[in-house]
C-alpha positions as CSV (number, residue, x, y, z in Angstrom):
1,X,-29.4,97.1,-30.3
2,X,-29.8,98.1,-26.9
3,X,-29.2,101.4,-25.1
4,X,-28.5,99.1,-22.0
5,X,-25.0,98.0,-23.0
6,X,-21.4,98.5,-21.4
7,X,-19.8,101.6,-21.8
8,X,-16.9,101.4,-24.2
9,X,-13.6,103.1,-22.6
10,X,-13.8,106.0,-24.9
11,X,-17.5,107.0,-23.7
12,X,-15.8,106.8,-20.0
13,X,-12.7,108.8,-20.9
14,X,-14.5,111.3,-22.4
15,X,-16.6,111.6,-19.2
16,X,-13.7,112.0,-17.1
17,X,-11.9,114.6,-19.3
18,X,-15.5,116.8,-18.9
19,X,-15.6,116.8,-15.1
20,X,-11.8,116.5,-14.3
21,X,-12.2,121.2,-14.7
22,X,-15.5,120.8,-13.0
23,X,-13.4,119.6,-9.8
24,X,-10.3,121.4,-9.4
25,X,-12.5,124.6,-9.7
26,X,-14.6,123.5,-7.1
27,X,-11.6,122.1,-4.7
28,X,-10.0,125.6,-5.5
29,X,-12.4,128.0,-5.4
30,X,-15.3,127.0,-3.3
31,X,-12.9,125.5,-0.1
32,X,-11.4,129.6,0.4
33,X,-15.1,130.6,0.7
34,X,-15.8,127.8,3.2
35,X,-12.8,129.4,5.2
36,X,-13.8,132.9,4.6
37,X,-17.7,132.1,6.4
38,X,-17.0,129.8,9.1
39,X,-19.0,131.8,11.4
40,X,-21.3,134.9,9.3
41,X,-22.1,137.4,11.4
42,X,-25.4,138.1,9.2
43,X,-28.3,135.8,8.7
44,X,-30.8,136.8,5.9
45,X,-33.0,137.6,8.7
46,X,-31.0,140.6,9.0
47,X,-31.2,141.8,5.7
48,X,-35.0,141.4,6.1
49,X,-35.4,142.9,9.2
50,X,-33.4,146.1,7.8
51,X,-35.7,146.7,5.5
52,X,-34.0,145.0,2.1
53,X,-36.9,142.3,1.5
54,X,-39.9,145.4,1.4
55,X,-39.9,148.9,1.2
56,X,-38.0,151.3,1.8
57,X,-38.9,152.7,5.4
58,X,-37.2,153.9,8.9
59,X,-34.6,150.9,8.7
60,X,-33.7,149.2,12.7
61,X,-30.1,147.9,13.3
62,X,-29.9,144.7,11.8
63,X,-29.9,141.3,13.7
64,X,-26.7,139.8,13.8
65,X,-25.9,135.9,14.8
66,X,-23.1,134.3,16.8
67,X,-21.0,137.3,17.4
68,X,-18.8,135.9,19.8
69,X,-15.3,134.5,19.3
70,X,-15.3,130.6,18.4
71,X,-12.7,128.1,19.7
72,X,-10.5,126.6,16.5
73,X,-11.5,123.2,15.8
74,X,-8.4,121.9,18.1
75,X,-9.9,123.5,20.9
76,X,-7.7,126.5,20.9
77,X,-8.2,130.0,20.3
78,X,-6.5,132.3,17.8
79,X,-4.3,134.7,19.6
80,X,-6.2,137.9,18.1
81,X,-9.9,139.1,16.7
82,X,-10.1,141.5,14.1
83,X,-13.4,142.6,12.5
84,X,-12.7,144.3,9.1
85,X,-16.0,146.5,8.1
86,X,-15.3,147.4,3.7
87,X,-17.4,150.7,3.6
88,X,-19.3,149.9,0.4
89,X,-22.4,151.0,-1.5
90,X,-25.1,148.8,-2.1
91,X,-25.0,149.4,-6.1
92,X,-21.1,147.9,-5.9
93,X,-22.1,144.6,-6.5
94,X,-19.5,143.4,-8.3
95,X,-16.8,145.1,-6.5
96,X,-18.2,143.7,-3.2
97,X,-17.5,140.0,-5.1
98,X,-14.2,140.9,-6.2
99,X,-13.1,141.8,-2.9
100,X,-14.8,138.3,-1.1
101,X,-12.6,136.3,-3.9
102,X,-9.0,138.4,-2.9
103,X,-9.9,137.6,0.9
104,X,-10.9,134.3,1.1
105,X,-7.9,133.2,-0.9
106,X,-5.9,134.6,2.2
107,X,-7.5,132.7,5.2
108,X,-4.9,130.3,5.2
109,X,-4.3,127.7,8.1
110,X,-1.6,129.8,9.4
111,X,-3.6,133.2,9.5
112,X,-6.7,131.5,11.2
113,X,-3.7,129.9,13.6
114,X,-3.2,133.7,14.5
115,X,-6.2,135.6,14.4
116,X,-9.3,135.5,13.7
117,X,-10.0,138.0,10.9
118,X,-14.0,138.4,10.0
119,X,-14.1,140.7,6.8
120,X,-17.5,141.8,6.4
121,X,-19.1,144.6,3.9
122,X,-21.0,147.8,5.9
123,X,-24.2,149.6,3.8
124,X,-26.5,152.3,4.6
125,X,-29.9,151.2,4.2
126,X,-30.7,154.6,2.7
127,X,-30.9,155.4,-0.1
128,X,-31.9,151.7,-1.5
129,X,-33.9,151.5,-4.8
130,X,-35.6,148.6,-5.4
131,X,-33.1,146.5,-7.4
132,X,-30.1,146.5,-4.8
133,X,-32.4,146.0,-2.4
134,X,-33.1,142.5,-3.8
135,X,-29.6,142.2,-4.6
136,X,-28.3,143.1,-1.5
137,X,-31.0,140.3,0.0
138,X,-29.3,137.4,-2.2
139,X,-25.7,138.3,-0.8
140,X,-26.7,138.2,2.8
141,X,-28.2,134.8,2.3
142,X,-25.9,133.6,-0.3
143,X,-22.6,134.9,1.6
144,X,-23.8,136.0,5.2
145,X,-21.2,138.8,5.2
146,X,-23.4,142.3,5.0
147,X,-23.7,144.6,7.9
148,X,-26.8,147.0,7.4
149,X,-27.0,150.3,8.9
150,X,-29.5,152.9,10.1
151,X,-27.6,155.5,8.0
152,X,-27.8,157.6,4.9
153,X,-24.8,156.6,1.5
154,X,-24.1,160.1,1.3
155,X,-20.4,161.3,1.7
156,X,-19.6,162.8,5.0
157,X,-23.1,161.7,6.7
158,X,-22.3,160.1,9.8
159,X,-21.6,156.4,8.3
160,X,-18.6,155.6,9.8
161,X,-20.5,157.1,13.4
162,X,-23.1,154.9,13.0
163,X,-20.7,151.9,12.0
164,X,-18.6,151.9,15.2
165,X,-21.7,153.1,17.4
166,X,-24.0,150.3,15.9
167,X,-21.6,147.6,16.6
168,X,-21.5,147.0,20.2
169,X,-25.5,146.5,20.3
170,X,-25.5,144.4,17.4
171,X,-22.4,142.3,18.7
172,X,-23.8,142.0,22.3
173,X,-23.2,138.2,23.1
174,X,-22.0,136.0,26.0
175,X,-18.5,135.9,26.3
176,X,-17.2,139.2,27.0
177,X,-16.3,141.5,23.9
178,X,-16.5,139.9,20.6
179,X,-13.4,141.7,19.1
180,X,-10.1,142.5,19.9
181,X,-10.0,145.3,17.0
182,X,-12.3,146.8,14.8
183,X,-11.2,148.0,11.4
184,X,-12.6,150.7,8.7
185,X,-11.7,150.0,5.3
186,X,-12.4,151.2,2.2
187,X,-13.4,149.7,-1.0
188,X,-10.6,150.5,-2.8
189,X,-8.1,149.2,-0.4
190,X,-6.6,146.3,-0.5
191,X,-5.3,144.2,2.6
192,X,-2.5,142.0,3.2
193,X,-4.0,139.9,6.0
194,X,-0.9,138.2,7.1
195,X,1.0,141.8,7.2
196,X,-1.9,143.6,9.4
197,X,-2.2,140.6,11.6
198,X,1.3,140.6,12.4
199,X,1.6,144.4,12.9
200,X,-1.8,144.1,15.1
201,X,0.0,141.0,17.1
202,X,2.5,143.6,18.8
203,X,-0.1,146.2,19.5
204,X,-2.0,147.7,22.3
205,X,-5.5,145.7,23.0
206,X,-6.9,148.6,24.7
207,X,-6.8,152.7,23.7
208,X,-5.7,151.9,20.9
209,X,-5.8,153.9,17.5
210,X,-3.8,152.4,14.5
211,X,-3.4,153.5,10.5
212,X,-1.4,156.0,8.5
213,X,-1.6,159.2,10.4
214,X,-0.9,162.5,9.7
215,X,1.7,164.0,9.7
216,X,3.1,160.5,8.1
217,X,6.7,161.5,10.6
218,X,4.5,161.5,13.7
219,X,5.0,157.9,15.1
220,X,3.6,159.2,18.8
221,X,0.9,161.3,18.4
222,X,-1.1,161.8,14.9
223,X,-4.1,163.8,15.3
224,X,-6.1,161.2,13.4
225,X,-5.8,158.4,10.8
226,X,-6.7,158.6,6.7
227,X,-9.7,157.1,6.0
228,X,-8.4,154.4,3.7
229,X,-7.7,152.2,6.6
230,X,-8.2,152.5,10.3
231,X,-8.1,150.3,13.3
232,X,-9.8,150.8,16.5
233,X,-9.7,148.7,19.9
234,X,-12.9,147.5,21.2
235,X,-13.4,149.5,24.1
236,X,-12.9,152.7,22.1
237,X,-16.1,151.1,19.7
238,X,-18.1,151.1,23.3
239,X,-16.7,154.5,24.0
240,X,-17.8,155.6,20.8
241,X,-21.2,153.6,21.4
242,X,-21.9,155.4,24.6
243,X,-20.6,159.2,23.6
244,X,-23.0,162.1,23.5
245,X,-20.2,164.4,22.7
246,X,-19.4,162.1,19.4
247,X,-23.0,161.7,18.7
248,X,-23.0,165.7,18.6
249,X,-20.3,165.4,16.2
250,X,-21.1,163.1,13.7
251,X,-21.1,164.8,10.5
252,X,-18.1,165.6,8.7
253,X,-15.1,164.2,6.5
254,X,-14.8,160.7,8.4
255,X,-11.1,159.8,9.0
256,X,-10.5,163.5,10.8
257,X,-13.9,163.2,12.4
258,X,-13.0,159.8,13.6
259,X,-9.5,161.6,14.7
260,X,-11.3,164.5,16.4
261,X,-13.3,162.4,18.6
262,X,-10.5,160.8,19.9
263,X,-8.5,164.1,20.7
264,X,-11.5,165.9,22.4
265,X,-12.8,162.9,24.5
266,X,-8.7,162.3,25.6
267,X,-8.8,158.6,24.2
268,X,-6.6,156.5,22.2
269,X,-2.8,157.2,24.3
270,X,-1.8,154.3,22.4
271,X,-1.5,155.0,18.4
272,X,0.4,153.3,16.3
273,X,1.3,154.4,12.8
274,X,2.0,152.5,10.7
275,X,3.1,155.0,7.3
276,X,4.3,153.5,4.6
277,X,3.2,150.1,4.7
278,X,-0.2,151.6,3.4
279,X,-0.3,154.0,0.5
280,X,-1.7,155.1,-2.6
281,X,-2.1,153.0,-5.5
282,X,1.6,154.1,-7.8
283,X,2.1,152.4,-10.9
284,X,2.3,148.7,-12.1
285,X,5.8,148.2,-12.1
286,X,7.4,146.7,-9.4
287,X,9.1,149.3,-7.6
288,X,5.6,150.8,-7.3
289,X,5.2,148.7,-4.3
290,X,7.0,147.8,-0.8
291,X,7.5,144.3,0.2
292,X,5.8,144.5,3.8
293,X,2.4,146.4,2.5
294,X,-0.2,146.5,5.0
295,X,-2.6,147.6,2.6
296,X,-2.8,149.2,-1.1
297,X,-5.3,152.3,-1.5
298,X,-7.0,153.5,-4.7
299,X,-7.8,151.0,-6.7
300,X,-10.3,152.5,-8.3
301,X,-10.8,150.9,-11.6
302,X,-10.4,146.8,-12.1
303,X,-7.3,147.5,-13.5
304,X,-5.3,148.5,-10.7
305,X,-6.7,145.8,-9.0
306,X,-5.2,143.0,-11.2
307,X,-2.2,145.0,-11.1
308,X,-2.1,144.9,-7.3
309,X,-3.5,141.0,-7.1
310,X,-0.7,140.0,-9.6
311,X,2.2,141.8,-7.9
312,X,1.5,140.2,-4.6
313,X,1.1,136.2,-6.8
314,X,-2.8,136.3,-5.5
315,X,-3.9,135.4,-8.9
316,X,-1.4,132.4,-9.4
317,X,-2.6,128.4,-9.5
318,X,-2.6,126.7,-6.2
319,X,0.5,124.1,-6.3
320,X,-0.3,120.6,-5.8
321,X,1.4,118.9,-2.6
């Protein structure tokens, strides 16, 4: 007999019914991804030149690639720039890939229409054992989405200092400023992109200071922002860059730091805030949260997470056209 011969219809039916999954879970889930990178801001050079590929050592801003804004594939240009820095520690691996899925899924062809919206994940180099060194390594090259800093994980330190002052130096490009706005996030947030671009489209591009201040009543004038979420323009990130008096004050609890800065250098006439389309994490029901969230904050275990993800359909098929 030989192993040569036709195959009969069942050998090619079966073949078909075995990689029929294999490719609607690559059209569904790899294309987001290819939307969510289409221009990474970190090589893996970066990574290695931060000091993840060796040991651990006195750790230089990372080198960061095409930082400019890049023209649609029409020719146009989205209307607004938005880079979204996750505050993250280097051991939250898993969280870091949970948060890449909920995003990508969101860079639909009428967001990127609007803005461009770069979400990338910002570590301190210090402390780094061994093992998320590596780790950290493989995302950068796998994903190209990790911003390193000269800073220590330690609450309070001075990251989100070193995060806004970094930024202008390792975003230097042709082409003028390579952000409208520049946003702190926390892990445990969760962003509506469509919602913040759309409250972002009507705001100030310059001196401008946007979140959910306190007191939440204060629509002119909050003295500073929470630290689940916070928006900056782009000149206040060179402000911030340039400042010795916010170099001097650094340290402390980051969102009325960040706040404090503001106040004593006389910046940021234009803040918007935007309480309370971003809140606490509530419940699972559906009463538990408001139709125009901006973001959802707290979501602290996996649980809450689905919760969140399934109130807002994020976790339903893709319906065929």
């Amino acid at each position: 007999m030989s192993y040569l011969q036709k195959p009969s219809y069942y050998t090619i039916s079966l073949i078909v019914v075995l990689l029929l999954p294999i490719t609607i879970l690559g059209v569904t889930f790899l294309l987001p991804f290819s939307a969510y990178l289409p221009n990474p801001l970190v090589t893996a050079a970066a990574v290695a030149a931060s000091g993840c590929g060796g040991k651990e050592a006195d750790v230089p801003v990372g080198v960061v690639a095409q930082a400019g804004v890049v023209a649609d594939d029409d020719g146009g240009r989205p209307e607004i720039s938005i880079l979204v820095g996750v505050h993250t520690m280097a051991k939250k691996h898993s969280r870091r890939h949970l948060i890449r899925m909920a995003y990508a899924l969101q860079q639909t062809p009428a967001l990127r229409a609007a803005a461009r919206v770069d979400v990338r994940f910002a570590l301190c180099a210090r402390p780094m054992p061994p093992e998320h060194r590596a780790f950290v390594a493989l995302e950068a090259r796998s994903y190209g989405d990790v911003l390193l800093f000269d800073c220590d994980e330690r609450p309070d330190q001075g990251k989100t200092y070193d995060y806004f002052a970094s930024l202008p130096a390792m975003l230097a490009g042709p082409g003028g400023h390579p952000y409208d706005y520049v946003m702190k996030v926390d892990d445990d947030t969760y962003l509506r992109m469509d919602a913040l671009v759309e409250t972002l489209r009507r705001a100030p591009r310059e001196d401008m200071y946007y979140g959910v201040g306190l007191p939440f009543h204060d629509r002119k004038s909050p003295p500073f922002m929470l630290g689940m979420g916070y928006v900056l323009s782009w000149d206040l990130v060179e402000w911030i860059a340039g400042s010795d008096m916010v170099k001097a004050q650094a340290i402390g609890a980051e969102d009325v730091t960040t706040g404090k800065w503001l106040n004593m250098g006389n910046k940021a006439k234009n803040r918007v805030n935007i309480y309370p389309r971003m809140y606490d994490y509530k419940g699972a029901n559906p009463q538990d949260f408001l139709d125009d969230t901006v973001g959802v904050h707290q979501l602290k275990q996996d649980l809450r997470w689905a919760h969140t993800l399934e109130h807002f359909n994020v976790t339903l098929p893709q319906q065929s056209s």
